[in-house]
PADRENMAR-995732 format. One record per residue (C-alpha): residue number from 1; residue in three letters; chain; x negated, y negated, z negated. Coordinates in pm, 1 decimal. Each point is the difference from the previous one (the first is absolute). Layout:
PT pos code unit        X        Y        Z
PT NUM  ALA    A        X        Y        Z
...
END
This chain:
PT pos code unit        X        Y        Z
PT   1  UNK    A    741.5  -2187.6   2024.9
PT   2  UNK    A   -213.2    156.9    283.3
PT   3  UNK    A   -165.9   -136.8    248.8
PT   4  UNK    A    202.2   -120.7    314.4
PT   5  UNK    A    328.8     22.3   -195.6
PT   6  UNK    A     89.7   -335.5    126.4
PT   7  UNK    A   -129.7    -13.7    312.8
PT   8  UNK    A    323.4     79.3    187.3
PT   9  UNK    A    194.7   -254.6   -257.0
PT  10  UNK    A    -57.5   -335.7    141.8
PT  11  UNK    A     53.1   -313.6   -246.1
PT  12  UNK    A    296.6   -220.6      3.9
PT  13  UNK    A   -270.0   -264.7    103.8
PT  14  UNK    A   -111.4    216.1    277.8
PT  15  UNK    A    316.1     62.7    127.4
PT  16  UNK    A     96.2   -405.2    -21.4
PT  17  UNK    A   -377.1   -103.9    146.4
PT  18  UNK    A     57.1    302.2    300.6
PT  19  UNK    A    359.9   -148.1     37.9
PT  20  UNK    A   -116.0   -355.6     60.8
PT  21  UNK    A   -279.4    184.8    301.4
PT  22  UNK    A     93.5    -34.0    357.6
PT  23  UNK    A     -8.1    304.4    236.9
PT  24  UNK    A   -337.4    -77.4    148.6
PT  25  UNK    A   -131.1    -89.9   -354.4
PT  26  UNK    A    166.5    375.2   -178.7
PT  27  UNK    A   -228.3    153.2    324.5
PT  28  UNK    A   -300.8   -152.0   -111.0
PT  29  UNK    A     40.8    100.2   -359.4
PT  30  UNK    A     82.0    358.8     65.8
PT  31  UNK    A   -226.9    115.9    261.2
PT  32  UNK    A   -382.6   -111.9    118.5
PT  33  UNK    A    -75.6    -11.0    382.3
PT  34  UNK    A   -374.5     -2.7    -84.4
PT  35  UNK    A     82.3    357.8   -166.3
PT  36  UNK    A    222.0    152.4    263.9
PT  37  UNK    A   -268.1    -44.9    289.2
PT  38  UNK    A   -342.0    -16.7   -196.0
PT  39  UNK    A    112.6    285.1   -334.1
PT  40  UNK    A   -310.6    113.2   -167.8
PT  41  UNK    A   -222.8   -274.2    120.9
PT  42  UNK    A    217.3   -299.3   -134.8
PT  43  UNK    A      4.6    164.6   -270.7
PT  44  UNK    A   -355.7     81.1    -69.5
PT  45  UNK    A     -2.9   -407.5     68.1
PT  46  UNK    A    248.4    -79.0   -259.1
PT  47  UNK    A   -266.7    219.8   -277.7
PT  48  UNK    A    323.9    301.9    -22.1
PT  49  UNK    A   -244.0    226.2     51.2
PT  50  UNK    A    135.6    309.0   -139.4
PT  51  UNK    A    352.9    -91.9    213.7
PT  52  UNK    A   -226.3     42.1    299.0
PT  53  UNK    A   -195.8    259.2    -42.0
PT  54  UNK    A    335.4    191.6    -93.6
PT  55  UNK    A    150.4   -160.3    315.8
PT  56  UNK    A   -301.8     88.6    200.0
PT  57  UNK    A     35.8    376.2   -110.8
PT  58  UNK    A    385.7     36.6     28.6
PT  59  UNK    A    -60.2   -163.5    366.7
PT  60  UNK    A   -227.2    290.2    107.9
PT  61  UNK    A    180.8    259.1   -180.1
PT  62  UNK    A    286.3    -99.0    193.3
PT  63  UNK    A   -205.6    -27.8    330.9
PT  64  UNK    A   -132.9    363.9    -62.3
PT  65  UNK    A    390.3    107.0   -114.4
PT  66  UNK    A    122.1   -173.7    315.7
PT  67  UNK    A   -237.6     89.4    232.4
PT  68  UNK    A     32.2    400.0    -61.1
PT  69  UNK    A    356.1    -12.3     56.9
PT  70  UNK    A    -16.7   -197.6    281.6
PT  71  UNK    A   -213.4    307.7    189.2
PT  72  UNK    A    333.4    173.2    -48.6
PT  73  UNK    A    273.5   -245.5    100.9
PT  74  UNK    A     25.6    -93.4    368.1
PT  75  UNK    A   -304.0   -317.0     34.3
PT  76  UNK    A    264.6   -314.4     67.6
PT  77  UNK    A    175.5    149.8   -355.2
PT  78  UNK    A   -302.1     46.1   -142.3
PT  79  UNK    A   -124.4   -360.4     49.6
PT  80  UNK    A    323.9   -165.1    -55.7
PT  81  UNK    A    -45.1    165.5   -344.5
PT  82  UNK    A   -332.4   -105.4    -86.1
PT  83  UNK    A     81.8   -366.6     98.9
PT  84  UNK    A    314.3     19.8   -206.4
PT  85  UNK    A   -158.2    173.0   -292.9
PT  86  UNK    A   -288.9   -276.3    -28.8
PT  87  UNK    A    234.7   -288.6     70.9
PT  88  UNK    A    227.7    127.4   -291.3
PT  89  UNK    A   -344.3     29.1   -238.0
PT  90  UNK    A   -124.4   -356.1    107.6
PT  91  UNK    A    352.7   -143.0   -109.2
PT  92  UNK    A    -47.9    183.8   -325.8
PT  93  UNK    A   -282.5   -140.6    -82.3
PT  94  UNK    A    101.6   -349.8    165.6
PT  95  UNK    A    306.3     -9.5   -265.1
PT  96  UNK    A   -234.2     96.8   -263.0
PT  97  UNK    A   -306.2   -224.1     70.7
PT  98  UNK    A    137.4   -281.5   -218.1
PT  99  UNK    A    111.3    200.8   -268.9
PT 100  UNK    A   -352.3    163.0     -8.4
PT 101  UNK    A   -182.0   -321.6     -8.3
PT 102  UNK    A    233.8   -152.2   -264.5
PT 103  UNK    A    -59.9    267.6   -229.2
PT 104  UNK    A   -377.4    -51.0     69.4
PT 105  UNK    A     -5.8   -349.1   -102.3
PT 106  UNK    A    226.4    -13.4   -254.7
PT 107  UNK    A     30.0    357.0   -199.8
PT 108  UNK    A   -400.7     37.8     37.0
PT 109  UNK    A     10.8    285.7    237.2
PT 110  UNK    A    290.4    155.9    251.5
PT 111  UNK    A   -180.0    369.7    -86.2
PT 112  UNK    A     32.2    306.1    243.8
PT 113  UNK    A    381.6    -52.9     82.9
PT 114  UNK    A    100.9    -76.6    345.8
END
């Protein structure tokens, strides 16, 4: 078995544990705030260094990437698109922040992977 064969298969004691969750309790597990408005810097905090480096790079890639289209789109488009680009990113890595540190403390390492 590879690597992250099972990491879309929750187990039956997942599925029971998440069942017994309320709403605002399922939020909490599935996405960080801290992450969402704070990304790389949380979690350069949290010792995932390599997650934020990689996040740090992706988010000026994409600022670069966003910002040269945006000197050809109409300037209301083009910032409605940068601020919907880097909300989308922060949410990815918001969802993701948890998973990233669990890995960390219990696999030994989370690696490159975002």
């Amino acid at each position: 078995m590879r690597y992250g064969d099972n990491l879309l298969k929750p187990s039956e004691e997942l599925k029971a544990a998440h069942k017994n969750l309320t709403g605002a309790e399922r939020l909490k597990v599935a996405i960080n705030l801290w992450a969402f408005f704070f990304s790389f810097i949380y979690l350069f905090i949290l010792g995932l260094w390599r997650q934020a480096v990689l996040v740090l790079l992706i988010a000026i890639g994409l600022g670069v990437t966003v910002g040269l289209v945006g000197l050809f789109l109409p300037e209301k488009i083009g910032d409605a698109l940068g601020q919907g680009v880097f909300i989308a990113f922060n949410i990815l890595v918001a969802f993701r922040a948890n998973t990233w540190y669990y890995r960390e403390k219990t696999k030994g390492g989370a690696g490159w992977t975002l």
